[in-house]
C-alpha positions, 0 to 999 in steps of 0.5 A: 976765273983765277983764284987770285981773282975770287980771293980779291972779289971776296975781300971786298965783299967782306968789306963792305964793297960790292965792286971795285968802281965803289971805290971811286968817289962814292960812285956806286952809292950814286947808282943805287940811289937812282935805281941801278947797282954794280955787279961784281965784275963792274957790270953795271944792271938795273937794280933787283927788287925784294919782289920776286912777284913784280915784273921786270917791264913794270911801269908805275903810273903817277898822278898830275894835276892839271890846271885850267882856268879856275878849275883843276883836275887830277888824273892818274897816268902812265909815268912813261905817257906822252903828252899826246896821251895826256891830251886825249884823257883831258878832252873829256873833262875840260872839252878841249879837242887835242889841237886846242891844248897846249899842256906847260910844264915849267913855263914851257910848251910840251909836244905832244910826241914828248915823254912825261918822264923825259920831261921830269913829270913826277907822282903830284907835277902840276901841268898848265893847260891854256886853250890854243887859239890859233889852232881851233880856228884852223880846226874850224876853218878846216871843219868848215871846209869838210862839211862844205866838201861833203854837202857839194859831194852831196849835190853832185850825187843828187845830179848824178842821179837825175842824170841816169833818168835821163840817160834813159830816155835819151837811150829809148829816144835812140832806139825809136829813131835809129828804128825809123820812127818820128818822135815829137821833136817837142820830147826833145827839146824838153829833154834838152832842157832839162840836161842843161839844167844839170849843167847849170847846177854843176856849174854853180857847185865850188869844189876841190880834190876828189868832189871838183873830179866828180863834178867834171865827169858828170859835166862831160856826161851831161854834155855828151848826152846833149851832143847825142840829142842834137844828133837824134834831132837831125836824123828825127828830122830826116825821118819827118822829111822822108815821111812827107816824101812818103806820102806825096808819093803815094798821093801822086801815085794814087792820082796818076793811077786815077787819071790812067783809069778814067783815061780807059774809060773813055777809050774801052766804053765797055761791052758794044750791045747788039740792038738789030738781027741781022739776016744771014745769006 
């Protein structure tokens, strides 16, 4: 830095001048009353407090009163808070959910993204919260539906459950079949039944997004274990078919070899008795 520039920088502080933009227009009077002084060099910086204990990222909180209705409140905020904030402080002592609240500051609605500051809230600003109409019955309609989603969710995991039960016994069924044992096709039918049952229930459940897919994958459950039922009781009757063949076999079998038998009866009487003694020569 040049000497002729200290020598020009300590006339002015001499004075009275603490930079060379103060000698426009009493610019520099402005800026210190909004909280900002000029360096020497013309740099203009945040101003510096006495305090030297007070952190520079200090922000001061402020008080408003918030008309609604015929009540009032005051609360105590952040001067740099969103109206968003402001909302959620409000929910305790006026009942309103965020949605509902429409905070007017100065005859005009504020977002809820919106500074305080930015908007001029100041220490006493009085703020109007109206309750939004529109919005709590959107609120309430989509409530609504959430709990119609949960309560159909809740139906499907009923179903589901009585589903695994029967799977069980179709699987059993399964077994004893493909082994080649006859089960009482009256088992099946209440089998059946009882999967339509299901069926028929899903059917009645109004669904949308993640609970309407639950609904379709137990549907298509449900129904390839009655398409699996219907199989089992073709072969369950092919087993009952293979049963009877079985058995007249056996019974002709058993009456052909009690025919053969008396058939030697009569050809073989037995032993031919000797009742005479011959003589010899």
């Amino acid at each position: 830095m040049n000497k002729s520039y200290m020598l020009r920088m300590k006339s002015n502080k001499a004075n009275g001048v603490s930079s060379p933009a103060a000698a426009k227009g009493g610019a520099t009077a402005r800026e210190a009353a909004g909280g900002w002084e000029v360096r020497p060099g013309g740099m203009l910086v945040q101003k510096r407090t006495s305090d030297c204990n007070q952190s520079p990222n200090h922000v001061p909180n402020i008080k408003v009163r918030v008309k609604f209705g015929s009540n009032s409140h005051e609360v105590v905020i952040s001067s740099q808070a969103s109206f968003g904030e402001l909302k959620k402080m409000l929910v305790g002592p006026t009942g309103l959910h965020t949605q509902d609240q429409k905070l007017i500051y100065k005859e005009k609605e504020r977002d809820s993204k919106c500074f305080l500051d930015s908007a001029g809230i100041k220490n006493g600003s009085k703020i109007v919260l109206i309750e939004d109409d529109l919005s709590r019955e959107r609120r309430l309609v989509e409530s609504r539906k959430n709990t119609k989603l949960e309560r159909a969710s809740k139906e499907i995991e009923d179903i589901r459950f009585e589903v695994d039960n029967l799977a069980k016994q179709v699987a059993s069924i399964e077994l004893e079949i493909n082994g080649g044992k006859k089960v009482v096709e009256t088992v099946l039918l209440s089998l059946i039944e009882l999967l339509m049952t299901q069926l028929i229930k899903l059917d009645g459940i109004a669904a949308d997004g993640d609970v309407k897919l639950q609904r379709r994958m137990q549907v298509k459950r449900v129904q390839k274990y009655i398409e699996n039922l219907d199989v089992l009781k073709i072969r369950n009757s092919g087993v009952e078919k293979m049963q009877h063949h079985s058995q007249i076999y056996a019974f002709q079998k058993q009456k052909e070899l009690k025919k053969n038998g008396n058939l030697n009866e009569r050809f073989n009487p037995g032993a031919v008795v000797v009742t005479t003694k011959w003589e010899t020569f």
